[in-house]
Structure formats: structure tokens, C-alpha cells
N, C-alpha and C positions, 0 to 999 in steps of 0.2 A: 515443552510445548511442541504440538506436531503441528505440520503443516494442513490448510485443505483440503478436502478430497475432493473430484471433481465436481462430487454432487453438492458441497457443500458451498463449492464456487460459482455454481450455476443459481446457488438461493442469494446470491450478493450482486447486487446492482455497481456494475464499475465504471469507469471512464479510463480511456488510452491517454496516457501518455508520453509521449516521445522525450525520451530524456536529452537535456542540453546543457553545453557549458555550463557553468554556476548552480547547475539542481541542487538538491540537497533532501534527503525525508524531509527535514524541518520545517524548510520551507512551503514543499509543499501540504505537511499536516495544517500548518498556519493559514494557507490558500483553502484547502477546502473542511478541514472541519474547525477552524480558529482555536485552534489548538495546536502548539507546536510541539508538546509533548507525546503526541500522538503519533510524533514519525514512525514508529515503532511497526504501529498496523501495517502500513504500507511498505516494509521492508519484511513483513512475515508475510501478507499477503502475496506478495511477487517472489517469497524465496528467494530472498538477497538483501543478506544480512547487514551490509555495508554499502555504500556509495561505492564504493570502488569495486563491486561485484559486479558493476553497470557502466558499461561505456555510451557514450555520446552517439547517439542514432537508435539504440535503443528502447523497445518498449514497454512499459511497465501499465499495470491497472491499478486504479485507485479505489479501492469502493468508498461509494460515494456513502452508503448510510451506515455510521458511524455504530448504531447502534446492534445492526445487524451482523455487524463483521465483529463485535464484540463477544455475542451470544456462542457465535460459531467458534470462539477460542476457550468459551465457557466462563464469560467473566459475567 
């Protein structure tokens, strides 16, 4: 799996978010696409494979349509 290319991050709608004590992908896949299995996305998208690649104060993008940021991994 490779990662985005700029152009292919500029077709994806995100939202910022500033990571804090207790994040988790999970969590937040279950916040915005109700789906907690989906943490996945949002740790390829931001190129950071793990929680622990991400300290507190940091900020991460979330795309918000689910189905767009799918197509662009070729699923």
C-alpha cells in the first residue's frame, strides 16, 4: 500500500485534528465514520502507522468521506 500523493490529498475532503490524551484511530473511526474498523484510514492517511507515532499537541487530518479516501487506496 503506498501512500497519497499530494494531488491525490488535495481530491479528499479532511478535518484537523489536534491529537489528545486518550486518542486512539478507533476511536476516532467510530466518531466519524461509525465504524471503528476503519481506524486504519486515518493512520494511512496522515502516515502514521501507530498511535505512538503521534504525540499529544499534534495534528492529524481526518477525511471526512469515507468513500473517497477508499477509491484513492483502490479499494
Amino acid at each position: 500500500m503506498r501512500y497519497p500523493t499530494i494531488g491525490q490529498r488535495a481530491k479528499i475532503i479532511t478535518t484537523a485534528h489536534i491529537w489528545k490524551y486518550g486518542d486512539r484511530y478507533y476511536k476516532l473511526a467510530h466518531k466519524y465514520y461509525n465504524d471503528s474498523r476503519l481506524w486504519w484510514v486515518i493512520a494511512w492517511y496522515n502516515a502514521k502507522p501507530t498511535e505512538v507515532d503521534i504525540s499529544v499537541g499534534n495534528v492529524i487530518r481526518i477525511p471526512l468521506n469515507i468513500e473517497n479516501a477508499l477509491k484513492v487506496l483502490g479499494y
